[in-house]
N, C-alpha and C positions, 0 to 999 in steps of 0.2 A: 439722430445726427451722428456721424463717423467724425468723430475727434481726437482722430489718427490716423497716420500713414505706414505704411510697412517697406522699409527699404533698408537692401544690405541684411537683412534679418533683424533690423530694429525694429520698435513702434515707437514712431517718431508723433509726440503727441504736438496738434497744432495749440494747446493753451503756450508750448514753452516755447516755442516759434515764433508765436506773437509774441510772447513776452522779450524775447530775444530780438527780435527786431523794433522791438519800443525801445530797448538799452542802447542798442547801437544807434539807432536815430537819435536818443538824448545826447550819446557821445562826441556824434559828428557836431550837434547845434553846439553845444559846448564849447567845440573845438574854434567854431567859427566865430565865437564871440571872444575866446578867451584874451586875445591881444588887445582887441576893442577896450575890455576892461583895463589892461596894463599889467597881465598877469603875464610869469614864464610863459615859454612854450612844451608843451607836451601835462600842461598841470591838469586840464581837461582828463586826458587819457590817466592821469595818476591818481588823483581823484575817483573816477570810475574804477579805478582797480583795486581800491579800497573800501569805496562807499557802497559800492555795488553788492560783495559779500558781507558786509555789515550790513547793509537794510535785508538781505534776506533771511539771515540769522537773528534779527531783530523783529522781524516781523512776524517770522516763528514762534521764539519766545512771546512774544505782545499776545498771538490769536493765543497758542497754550495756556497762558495766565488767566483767561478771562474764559476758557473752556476746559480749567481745567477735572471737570467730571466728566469729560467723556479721556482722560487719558488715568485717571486714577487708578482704574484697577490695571493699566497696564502700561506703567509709566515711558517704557522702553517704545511706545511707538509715538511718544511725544516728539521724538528723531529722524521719523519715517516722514519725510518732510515730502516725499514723491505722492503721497497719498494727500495729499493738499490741506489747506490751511494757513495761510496766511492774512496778515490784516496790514494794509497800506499805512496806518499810522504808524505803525510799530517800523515799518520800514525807514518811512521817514525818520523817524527818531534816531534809526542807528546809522544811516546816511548825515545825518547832522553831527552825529559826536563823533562819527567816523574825520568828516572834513576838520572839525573843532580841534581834531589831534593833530589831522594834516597840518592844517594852518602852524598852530604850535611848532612842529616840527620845522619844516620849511620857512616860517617867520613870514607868515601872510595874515594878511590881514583876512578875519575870518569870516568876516561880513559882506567881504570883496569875493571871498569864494563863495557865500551862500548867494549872493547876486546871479553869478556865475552859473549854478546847480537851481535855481528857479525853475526859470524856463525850459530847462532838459528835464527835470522831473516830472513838470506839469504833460509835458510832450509822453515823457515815459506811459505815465497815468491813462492819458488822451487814448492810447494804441494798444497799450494793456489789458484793459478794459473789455477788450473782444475777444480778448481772451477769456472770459464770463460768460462770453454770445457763444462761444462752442461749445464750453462745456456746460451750459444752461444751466447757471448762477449769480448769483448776484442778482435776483429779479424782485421785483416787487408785490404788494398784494395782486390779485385776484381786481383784473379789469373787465368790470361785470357789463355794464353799456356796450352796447353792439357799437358803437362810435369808436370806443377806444379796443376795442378790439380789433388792431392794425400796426402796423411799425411805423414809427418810431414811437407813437404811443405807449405799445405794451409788444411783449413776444408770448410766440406761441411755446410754451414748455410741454415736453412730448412726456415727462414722468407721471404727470397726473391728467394730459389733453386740453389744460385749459390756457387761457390767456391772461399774463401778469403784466404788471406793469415794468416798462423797459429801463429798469433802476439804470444799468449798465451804463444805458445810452447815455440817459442823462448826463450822467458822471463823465464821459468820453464826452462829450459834446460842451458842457462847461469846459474842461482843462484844455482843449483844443483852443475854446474863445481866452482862454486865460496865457495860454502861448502869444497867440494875437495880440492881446492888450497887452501884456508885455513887453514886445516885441518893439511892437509902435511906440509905446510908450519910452523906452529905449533910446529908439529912433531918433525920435522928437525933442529928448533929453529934460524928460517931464520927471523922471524918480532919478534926482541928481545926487544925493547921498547915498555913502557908502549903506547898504542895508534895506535901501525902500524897498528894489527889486523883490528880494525875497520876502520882505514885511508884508507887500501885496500881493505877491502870491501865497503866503498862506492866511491873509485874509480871506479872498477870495474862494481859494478850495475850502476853506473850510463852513464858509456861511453856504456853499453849495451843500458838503459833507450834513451841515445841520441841517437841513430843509429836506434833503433827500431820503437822507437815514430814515428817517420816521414813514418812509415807501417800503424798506425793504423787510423782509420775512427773511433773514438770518444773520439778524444782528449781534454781534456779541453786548453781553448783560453785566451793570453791575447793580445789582438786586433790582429792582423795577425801572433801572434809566439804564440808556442806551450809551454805551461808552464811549462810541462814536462821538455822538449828537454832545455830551458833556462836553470831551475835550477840544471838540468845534467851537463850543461857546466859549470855553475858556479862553483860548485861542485867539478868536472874535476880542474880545474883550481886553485882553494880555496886547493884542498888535494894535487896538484904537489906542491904549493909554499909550504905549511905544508913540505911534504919531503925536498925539498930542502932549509930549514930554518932551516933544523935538521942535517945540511953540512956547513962547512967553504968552502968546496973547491966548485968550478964554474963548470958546467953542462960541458961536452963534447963537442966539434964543430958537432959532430953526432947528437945531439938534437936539437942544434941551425938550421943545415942545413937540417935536419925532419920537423920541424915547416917550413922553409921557404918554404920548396918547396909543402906541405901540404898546406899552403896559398897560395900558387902560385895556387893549383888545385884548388883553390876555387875560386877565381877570373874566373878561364877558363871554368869552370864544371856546376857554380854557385851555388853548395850547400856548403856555408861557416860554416854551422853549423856543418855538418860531418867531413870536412876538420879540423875546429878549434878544434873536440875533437880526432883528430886524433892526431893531433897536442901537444894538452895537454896530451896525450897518451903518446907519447914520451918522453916530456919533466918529466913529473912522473917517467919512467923506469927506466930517469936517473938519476931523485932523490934518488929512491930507490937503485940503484946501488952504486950512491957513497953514502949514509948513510951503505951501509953495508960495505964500502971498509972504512971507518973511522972507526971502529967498530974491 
């Protein structure tokens, strides 16, 4: 697959193309919400012109730190950041302390701007992500059934000839529906406090991030758990208490008895890490249910 163009005398590689046009379409949705919310105008564009090289720079450091044996014996192309390598968490992280200063700075509310950067992230993500499909990564095991040997099931990777599972898509195909529900969501003026918007979207990517990770052959490690898959759980679990701290009243015996038996399958299945965020799945819905039924 040519995953590149040569114009003017460049090689214009299509991963940064896509990636470059996931920014600018989070920018413009941004843009388009920002008064909706009661934000200045141009905070979208300022925003992006901070957050934007913060999560790339963060995202670098993040994949370096949990890879750091293959830059050991030559620290100096820890920096060679064109030679790829990066990991979406880490981005995220520095897109959030990036806006956290913003806010500070400017005297916003910085909950009102993580509202605001949701939905362009998730979008960013959604379009990003094909950028993985050119340059054949981000894929998953070895899709042995002649069934799932087809797209959007699995992709064909030309480095070894065989057929993996389509991690990528998945990934893009969630954050797109997480734009959507969002959005609507929105609309409808169902996440009415300052904070839901993004409380739900990083619930959502990240019970997706947990369940999928454990598809992909190149994950980053920290000693036998997948750093992903942890900081999903954590995540998970971190934005259910968030919802239900934003509640006097006590979760359902339906949440309580979801989680139980959710652990129980993990005990007998032995994958407690799907089970546990199935679990915190739950127990969020219910958050989110009775913070609306107070409301």
């Amino acid at each position: 697959m040519n995953n590149s163009i040569h114009l003017f005398g460049l090689d214009i590689h299509w991963y940064g193309v896509i990636i470059a046009c996931g920014m600018a379409l989070a920018v413009l949705l941004a843009a388009r919400r920002e008064r909706r919310l009661g934000l200045p105008k141009e905070t979208a564009l300022d925003l992006a012109l901070i957050g934007i090289p913060a999560a790339i720079v963060c995202a670098r450091i993040y994949y370096v730190a949990f890879s750091w044996e293959a830059y050991a014996a030559t620290p100096l192309h820890a920096l060679y950041i064109w030679e790829g390598g990066m990991a979406i968490y880490g981005g995220i992280i520095g897109g959030v302390l990036a806006g956290w200063l913003y806010g500070r700075k400017k005297k916003l509310p910085f909950m009102k701007l993580a509202d605001l950067a949701a939905p362009s992230i998730a979008l960013g993500q959604a379009v990003g992500r094909w950028g993985n499909f050119v340059n054949q990564e981000a894929y998953g095991a070895l899709a042995a059934r002649p069934w799932q040997q087809r797209f959007p099931v699995s992709v064909f990777i030309q480095a070894d000839g065989q057929w993996h599972f389509a991690t990528f898509f998945y990934e893009s195909a969630w954050c797109f529906l997480i734009v959507a529900v969002l959005l609507i969501a929105e609309k409808k003026n169902r996440l009415r406090r300052e904070g839901d918007i993004f409380l739900a979207y990083a619930f959502l990517y990240a019970l997706e991030r947990a369940l999928v990770e454990g598809l992909r052959t190149d994950s980053l490690y920290l000693g036998p758990i997948r750093v992903s898959q942890l900081l999903s759980l954590v995540a998970l679990i971190a934005v259910a208490a968030l919802f239900l701290g934003r509640t006097d009243k006590k979760p359902l015996p339906a949440a309580a008895l979801a989680c139980a038996v959710l652990m129980g399958a993990a005990i007998f299945l032995g994958h407690p890490w799907i089970a546990l965020a199935f679990a915190a799945g739950a127990l969020a819905c219910e958050g989110i249910g009775l913070a609306r039924k107070r409301e």
